[in-house]
N, C-alpha and C positions, 0 to 999 in steps of 0.2 A: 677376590673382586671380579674377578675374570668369569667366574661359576654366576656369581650374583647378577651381572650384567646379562649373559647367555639366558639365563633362568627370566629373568623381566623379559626380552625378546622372544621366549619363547610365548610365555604367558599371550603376550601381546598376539603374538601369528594364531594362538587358539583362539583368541576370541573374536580377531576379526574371522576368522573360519567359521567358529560359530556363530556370529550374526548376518555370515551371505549365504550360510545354507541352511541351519536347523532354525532361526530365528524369524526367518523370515520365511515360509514356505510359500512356494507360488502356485497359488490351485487356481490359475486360467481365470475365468472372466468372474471368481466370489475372491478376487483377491480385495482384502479392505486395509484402506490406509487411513491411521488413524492419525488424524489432523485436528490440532486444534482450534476450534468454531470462532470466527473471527466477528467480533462486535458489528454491526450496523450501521457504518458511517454517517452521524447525520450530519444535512449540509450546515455548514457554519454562516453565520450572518456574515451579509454583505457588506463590504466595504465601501463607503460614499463611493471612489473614483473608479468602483467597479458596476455602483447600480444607474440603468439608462434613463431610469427617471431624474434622479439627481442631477446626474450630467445635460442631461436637457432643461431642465429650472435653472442651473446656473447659465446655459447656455442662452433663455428666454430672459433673464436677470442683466445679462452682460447686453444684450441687444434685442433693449424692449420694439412692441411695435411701431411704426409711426403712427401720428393721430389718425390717419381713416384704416387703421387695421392692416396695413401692407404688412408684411414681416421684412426686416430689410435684406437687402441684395447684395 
């Protein structure tokens, strides 16, 4: 058990060795990271209590004008 355990940890320290120095090599400024290409968020529709025209037609809705056109005070 003792062998089998040693032997998994060792496996383990070779391969992070092998991925910070033969897997990865760093050649200066052509180093390429390979990332993968993230979608194009598009914007999602607006929510009534977020769009300023809404908000201002209820706002015109709640306190029409008086009859010669004032807006009220």
């Amino acid at each position: 058990m003792l062998y089998l355990l040693a032997a998994i940890g060792a496996v383990c320290v070779v391969v992070l060795l092998w991925r910070a120095f033969v897997a990865n090599p760093d050649t200066g400024s052509e180093r390429r990271v390979s990332r993968p290409v993230r979608p194009v968020r598009r914007p999602g529709p607006v929510a009534p209590d977020d769009d300023p025209e809404f908000l201002r037609s209820l706002n015109e809705r709640k306190n029409p004008p008086d009859a010669d056109g004032k807006p009220p005070a």
